[in-house]
Structures are given as C-alpha cells and as structure tokens.
N, C-alpha and C positions, 0 to 999 in steps of 0.2 A: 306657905300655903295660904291661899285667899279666903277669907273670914268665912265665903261661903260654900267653899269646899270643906274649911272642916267642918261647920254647921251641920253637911250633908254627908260625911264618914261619921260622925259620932249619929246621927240620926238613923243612916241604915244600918251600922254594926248594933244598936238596937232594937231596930224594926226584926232585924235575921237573927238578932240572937234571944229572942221574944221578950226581951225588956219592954217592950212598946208591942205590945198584943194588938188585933186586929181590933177595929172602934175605937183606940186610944186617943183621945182628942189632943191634937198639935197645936196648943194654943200659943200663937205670935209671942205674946209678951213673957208668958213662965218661960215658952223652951229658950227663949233669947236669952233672960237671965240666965237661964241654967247651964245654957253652955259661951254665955261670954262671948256672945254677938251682938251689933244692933239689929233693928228688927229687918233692915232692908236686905242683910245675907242671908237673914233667917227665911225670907221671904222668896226668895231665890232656892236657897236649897229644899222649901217645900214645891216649889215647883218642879225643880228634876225632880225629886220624889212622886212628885201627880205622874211625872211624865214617862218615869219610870213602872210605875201602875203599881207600885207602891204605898201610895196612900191619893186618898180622898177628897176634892174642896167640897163640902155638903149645901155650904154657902160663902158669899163672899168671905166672910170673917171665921168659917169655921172647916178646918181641914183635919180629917182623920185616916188612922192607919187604913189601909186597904183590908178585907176580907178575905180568907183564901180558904173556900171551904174543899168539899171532896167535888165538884163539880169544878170548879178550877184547877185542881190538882191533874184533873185527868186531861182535862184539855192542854194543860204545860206539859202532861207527859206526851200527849199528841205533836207537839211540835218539837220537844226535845228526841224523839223518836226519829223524825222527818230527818233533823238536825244532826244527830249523832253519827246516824245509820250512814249518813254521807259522807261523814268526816272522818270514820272509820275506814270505808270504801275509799279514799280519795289516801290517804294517810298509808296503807297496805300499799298503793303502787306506790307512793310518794318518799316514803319516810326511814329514817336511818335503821336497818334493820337490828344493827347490833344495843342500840338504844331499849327496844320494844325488850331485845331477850334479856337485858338485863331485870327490866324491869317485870315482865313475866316470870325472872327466879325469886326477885322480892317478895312478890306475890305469894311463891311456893313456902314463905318462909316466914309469912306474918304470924306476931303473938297478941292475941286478940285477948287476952288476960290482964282485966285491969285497965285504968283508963288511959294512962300512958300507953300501952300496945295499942290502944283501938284509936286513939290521937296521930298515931307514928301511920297508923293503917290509911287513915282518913288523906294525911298528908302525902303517902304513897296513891292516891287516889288521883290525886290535886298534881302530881306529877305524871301521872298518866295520860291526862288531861292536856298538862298542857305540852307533852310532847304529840300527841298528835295533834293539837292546835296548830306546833311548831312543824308538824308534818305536811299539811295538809293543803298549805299554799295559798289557801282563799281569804283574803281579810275580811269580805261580808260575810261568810261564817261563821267567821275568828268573835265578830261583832253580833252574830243573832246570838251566837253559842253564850255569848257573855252575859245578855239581857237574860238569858232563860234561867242561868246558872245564879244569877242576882237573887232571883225570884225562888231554883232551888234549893238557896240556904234557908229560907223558912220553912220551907215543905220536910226536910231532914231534921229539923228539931221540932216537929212534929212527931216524928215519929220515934220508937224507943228500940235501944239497944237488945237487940233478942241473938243470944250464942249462935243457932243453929242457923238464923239467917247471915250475920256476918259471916262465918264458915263459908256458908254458899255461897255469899256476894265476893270472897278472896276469892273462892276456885272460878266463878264468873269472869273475872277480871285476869285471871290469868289465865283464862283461855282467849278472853280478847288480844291481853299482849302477847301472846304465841302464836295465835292468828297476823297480827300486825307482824311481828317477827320473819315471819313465814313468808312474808306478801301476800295472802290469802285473803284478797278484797273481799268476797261474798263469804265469808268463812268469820273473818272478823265483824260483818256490819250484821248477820246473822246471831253471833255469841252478842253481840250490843244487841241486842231487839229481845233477846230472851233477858238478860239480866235488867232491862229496862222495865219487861214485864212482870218479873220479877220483884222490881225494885217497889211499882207501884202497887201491885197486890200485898206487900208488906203492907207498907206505910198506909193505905185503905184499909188494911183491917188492926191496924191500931189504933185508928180516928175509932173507929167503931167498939173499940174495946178498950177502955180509959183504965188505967192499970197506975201504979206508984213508981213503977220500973223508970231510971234515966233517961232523958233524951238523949235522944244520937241520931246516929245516920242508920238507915237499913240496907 
C-alpha cells in the first residue's frame, strides 16, 4: 500500500471513529510524524480527505476536520434517501431471492445484548448492504452509495445505543429483507424510506439530548 493510502485509512478510520472530532487541526508536520509518512503523502491524503468533504483547507497551510452538524445530517439523509429507495427498488427485481431470505431470518433472530450482539448486528447490516449493492447492477450507485456511507459512519457514532430503538431498526430491516425476498420493489423501497425516517429522528434527537449512554449506531 502507497504511503498515501495508508496516511488516508489511518486518517478517516479516525475522522468516523471520532478520534479526530470535527475542527481538529490536521497539521502537515505532527500527523506526518505520527503516522510515518513524509509530508508529500500526507499532503495527498489531505486532499482526498478535502475531496471527500471530510475535512477542511481554512488556509493554504491549515486543514481541518470537516463539521457535520444537524443541518448536514439531514441533508445526507436527503440524498441517502434518493439513493437507497432506488437500490432497493432496482435490487427486488434484480437480486438473488434466496440471499435476501436468509438474511431476513438473521434479522428475526438478532441478540442485541451486550456489545458483541449489537457489533454481530451492525455487521449483519453491512451485509445487507452490500448484497443489495451486489444486487442491483449500477456501479454509479454502487459509487454515490459509497460516498454517503463514508460520511454515514460519523453520523452513527453520533449517535447512542438506545434498546427500544435497535429493536425497531431489526424489525425495520427485516421487513426490507422480506420485501427484497419477495421481489416486492415498492414494498421494499417504501420499508427503506420509513426506517431511514426512522433512523434520522433517532440520531436528531440524541444531538439534542447529550446523555453518558455509548455511542453506536441507531
């Protein structure tokens, strides 16, 4: 891997896992030392980072994390919305049915106790995901779907693990994969538009309500 690829994985697996909180100053010469580059890959992986809208140049010589308050929140979920709802639709006529049902009974069956359960849950998520990526046959969705998804791993550790809502975001999900299952295009891009709805009136009223509770996903 090239000096400034990893510069740029070790930089956003901290930017999404909020080691590197939003304002944090990216200064050329410490993050160089600190992750064992010279400063010309460093310099390079701040730019995909700009490019990514991930972080910030404020000036020539000073680049910081990007911002991602609740007015940008809503607007990713505007276009993760746009994005989903179609992939879902596209993925129902497209996609391996007996795949979806499998993974609609994992669904039926997740243990959300403890953070191993809600890690296994998450990664049940993550394959949901990308079997309807793998469904759905469009690489420029495969490709907006990616950009937004970059950006919603911050927005998820934002937000904190609440019982009642994981509960509801399983049963959510596995009425998408039963939909998908089914072949049931408007059925499934419909269960995606409520649990999106869902997802964001979580995580907006945990910004709003600062609690001790873990981060997680809602």
């Amino acid at each position: 891997m090239r000096a400034s690829e990893r510069a740029y994985a070790a930089l956003l697996d901290e930017i999404q896992s909020g080691a590197l909180p939003s304002g944090a100053v990216l200064a050329e010469v410490e993050q160089a030392a600190r992750l064992g580059v010279s400063r010309t890959p460093l310099r390079e992986a701040l730019r995909r980072l700009a490019a990514d809208g991930l972080a910030v140049q404020q000036s020539p010589r000073v680049t910081v994390v990007a911002d991602l308050d609740a007015d940008d929140i809503r607007s990713l979920f505007e276009i993760r919305r746009a994005l989903e709802e179609t992939a879902a639709r596209l993925a129902a006529q497209r996609g391996d049915a007996s795949a979806f049902t499998a993974l609609a009974a994992e669904f039926a069956h997740v243990d959300l106790d403890g953070a191993e359960g809600r890690d296994a849950y998450y990664a049940l998520i993550a394959r949901l995901d990308a079997q309807v990526d793998a469904s759905h046959g469009n690489d420029y969705l495969t490709s907006a779907l990616r950009t937004v998804r970059t950006h919603l791993v911050r927005v998820r550790r934002m937000a904190r693990d609440k019982p009642e809502r994981l509960a509801a975001s399983a049963s959510e999900h596995q009425l998408i994969a039963r939909a998908l299952a089914s072949r049931d295009a408007e059925l499934a891009a419909h269960a995606t538009h409520v649990h999106l709805h869902n997802a964001l009136d979580s995580i907006l009223t945990s910004l709003d309500s600062p609690s001790t509770l873990p981060e997680g996903t809602p």
